[in-house]
N, C-alpha and C positions, 0 to 999 in steps of 0.2 A: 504493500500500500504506500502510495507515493505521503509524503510526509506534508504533503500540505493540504492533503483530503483529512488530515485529523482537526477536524472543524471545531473551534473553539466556543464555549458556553457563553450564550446572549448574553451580552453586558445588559445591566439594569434599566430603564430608564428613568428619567427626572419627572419629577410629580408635575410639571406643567408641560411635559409632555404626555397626553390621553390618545392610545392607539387604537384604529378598531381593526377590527377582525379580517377587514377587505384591504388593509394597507392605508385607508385614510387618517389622516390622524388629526390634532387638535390643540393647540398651542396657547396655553391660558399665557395671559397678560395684565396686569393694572383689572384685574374683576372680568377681563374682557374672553371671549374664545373664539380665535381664530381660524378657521376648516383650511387643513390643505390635501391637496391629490395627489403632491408630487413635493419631494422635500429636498429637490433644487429649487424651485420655487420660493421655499419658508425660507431656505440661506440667500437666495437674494434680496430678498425683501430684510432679512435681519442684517447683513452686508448694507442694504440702504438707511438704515437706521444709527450703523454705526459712522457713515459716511455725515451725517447730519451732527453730530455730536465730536467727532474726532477729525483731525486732519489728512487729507487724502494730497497725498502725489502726483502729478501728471508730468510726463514727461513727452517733451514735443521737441523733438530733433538733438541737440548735446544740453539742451536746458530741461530742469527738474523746478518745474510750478509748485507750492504749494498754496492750496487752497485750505484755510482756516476753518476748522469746526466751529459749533455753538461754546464747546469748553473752553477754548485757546481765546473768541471773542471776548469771554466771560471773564477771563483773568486777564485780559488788557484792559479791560473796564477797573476791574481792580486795582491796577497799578498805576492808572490816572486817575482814582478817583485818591490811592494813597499821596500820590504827586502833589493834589491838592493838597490836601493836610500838613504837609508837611514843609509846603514852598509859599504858603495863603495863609495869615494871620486871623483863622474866621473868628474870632471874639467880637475882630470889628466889623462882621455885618453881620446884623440881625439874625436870628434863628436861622441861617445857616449852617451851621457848625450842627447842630440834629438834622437837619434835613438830608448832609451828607453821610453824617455816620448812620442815618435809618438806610438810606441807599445802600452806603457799602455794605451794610449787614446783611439788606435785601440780595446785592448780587453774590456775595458769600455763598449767602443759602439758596440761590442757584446754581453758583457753581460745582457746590459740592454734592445738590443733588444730579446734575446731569451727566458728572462722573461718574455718581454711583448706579446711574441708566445706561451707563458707557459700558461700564466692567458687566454689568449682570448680561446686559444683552452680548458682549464678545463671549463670556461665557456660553451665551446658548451657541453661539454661531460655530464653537470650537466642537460644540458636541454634537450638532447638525453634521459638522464635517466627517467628524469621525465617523457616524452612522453612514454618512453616504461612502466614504474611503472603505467601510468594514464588507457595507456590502458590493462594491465593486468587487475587492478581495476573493469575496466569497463568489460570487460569479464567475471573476476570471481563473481563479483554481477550478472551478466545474468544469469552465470551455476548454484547460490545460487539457484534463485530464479527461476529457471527451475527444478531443484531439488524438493525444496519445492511444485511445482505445482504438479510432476510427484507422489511425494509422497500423497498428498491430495485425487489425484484422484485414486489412486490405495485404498487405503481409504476408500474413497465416492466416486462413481458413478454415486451418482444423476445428474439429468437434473442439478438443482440449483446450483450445484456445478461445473457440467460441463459448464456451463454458466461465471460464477463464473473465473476461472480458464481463460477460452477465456480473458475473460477482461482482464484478469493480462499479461496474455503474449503480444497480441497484439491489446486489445479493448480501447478504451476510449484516453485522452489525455497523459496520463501519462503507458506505458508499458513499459517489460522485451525487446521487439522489437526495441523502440524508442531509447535506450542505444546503437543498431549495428549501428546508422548513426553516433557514438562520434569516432568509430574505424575509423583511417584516414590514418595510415600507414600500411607498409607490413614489418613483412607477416601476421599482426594480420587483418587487411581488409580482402587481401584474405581468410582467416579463416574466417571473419564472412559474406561471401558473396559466401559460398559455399553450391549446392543447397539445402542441408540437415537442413541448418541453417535458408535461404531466406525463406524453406515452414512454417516456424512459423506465416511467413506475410497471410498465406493463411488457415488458421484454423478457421473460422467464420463460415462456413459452415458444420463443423464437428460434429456429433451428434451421437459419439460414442467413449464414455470413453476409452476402450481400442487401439482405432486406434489415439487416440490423445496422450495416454502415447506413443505408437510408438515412432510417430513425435516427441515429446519431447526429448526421449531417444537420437534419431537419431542427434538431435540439439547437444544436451548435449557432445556425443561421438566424434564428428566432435569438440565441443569447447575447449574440454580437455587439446590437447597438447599444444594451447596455454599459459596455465598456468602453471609457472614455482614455485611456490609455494601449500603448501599442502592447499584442498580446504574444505571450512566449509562446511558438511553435517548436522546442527544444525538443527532442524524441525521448 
C-alpha cells in the first residue's frame, strides 16, 4: 500500500463552522449565518474582508504600491491626533482639550477593535485554506494512485493482478475509495460523489482488465478538475 493512501483522521472543525451532510456549509459571524456551496468562494470573500482592514501590495512593473487598510488609516489618525497634544497648548482654547482626548479615545477603541476583526477573520481564512489544501491532498493521492493502478493493468492483465489492483482501489481495510468519505466540503464532495467516481465502490465483480481501466479512467477524468496543482504521474 503506497504510503500516502494511509488517509489521515478528519481534523475537527471550528464551532462557526456548521457542515451539512450535502457539503454545504454555514459560517456564523457577528449573530449572522452565512450559506456557502463552494468554500473557494467563503476564502475569497474572507480574503476581501481582510483586504478592507489590513494593507494589500500591488505591484505594477519594478514598483511595489501599497494601499493602506482601515487599521494602518486608524493609527495615522492616532499619531496626529497625539501630534496635537503634544505641539498645541489646548488649555488655551476652550473645551478643546476633551473634545480631543474623547476622539483619541474614540479612534483607540476602533483601532483596537478592527484588529481584533483582522486577527479573528485571518484566523478563519488560514483554516478555510487548510481544509481546501487537505482536500486537494486527499484527491490528488486518489488520482496518484488510480493512475498507478490504471497503469499496472494496462501492463499486466493477469487475473493476479487484476485481483490485485481491486484490492487497492476498493478491497480490504485500507483503499484509494476509503480516502472519498475524508472529502467533506463542496465543491470537492460533489466531485467525489459523482457517479463516475461512486462506480469504483462497485468493481469487485469485475473480471475484465480492460472494462476496469475504463472505470478507472472515467474516475480519474471526472477527478481532474479538482486539482489545482500539476499532478504526479510517477509509476
Amino acid at each position: 500500500m503506497n504510503k500516502n493512501e494511509q488517509f489521515v483522521k478528519l481534523p475537527k472543525l471550528p464551532r462557526w463552522f456548521k457542515l451539512g451532510d450535502d457539503g454545504n456549509f454555514v459560517i456564523l459571524w457577528d449573530n449572522e449565518s452565512h450559506v456557502f456551496n463552494d468554500i473557494n468562494t467563503a476564502l475569497r470573500q474572507t480574503i476581501h474582508i481582510l483586504e478592507q482592514y489590513g494593507d494589500e501590495q500591488i505591484t505594477l512593473g519594478n514598483k511595489t504600491i501599497v494601499l493602506s487598510g482601515r487599521i494602518t488609516h486608524l493609527r495615522r489618525v492616532q499619531k496626529t491626533i497625539q501630534l496635537l497634544k503634544t505641539n498645541i497648548d489646548l488649555r488655551t482654547i476652550s473645551n478643546l482639550k476633551d473634545k480631543i482626548e474623547k476622539l483619541a479615545k474614540e479612534i483607540e477603541n476602533e483601532a483596537n477593535r478592527s484588529e481584533k476583526i483582522y486577527f479573528a477573520v485571518l484566523k478563519r481564512a488560514l483554516i478555510l485554506k487548510e481544509e481546501i489544501i487537505r482536500s486537494e491532498n486527499v484527491i490528488r493521492s486518489i488520482y496518484n494512485g488510480l493512475f498507478q493502478c490504471c497503469y499496472s493493468l494496462v501492463n499486466d492483465q493477469s487475473k493476479s493482478n487484476l485481483t490485485r489492483i481491486k484490492k487497492r482501489v476498493s478491497g480490504g481495510k485500507v483503499n484509494l475509495v476509503n480516502g472519498l468519505a475524508l472529502i467533506r466540503v463542496n465543491p470537492y464532495k460533489t466531485r467525489v460523489e459523482l457517479p463516475e467516481v461512486k462506480s469504483l465502490k462497485k468493481i469487485s465483480n469485475i473480471d475484465s482488465a480492460p472494462e476496469l481501466i475504463t472505470i478507472i479512467k472515467k474516475a480519474m477524468n471526472r477527478l481532474l478538475p479538482a486539482l489545482k496543482y500539476e499532478i504526479n504521474t510517477s509509476k
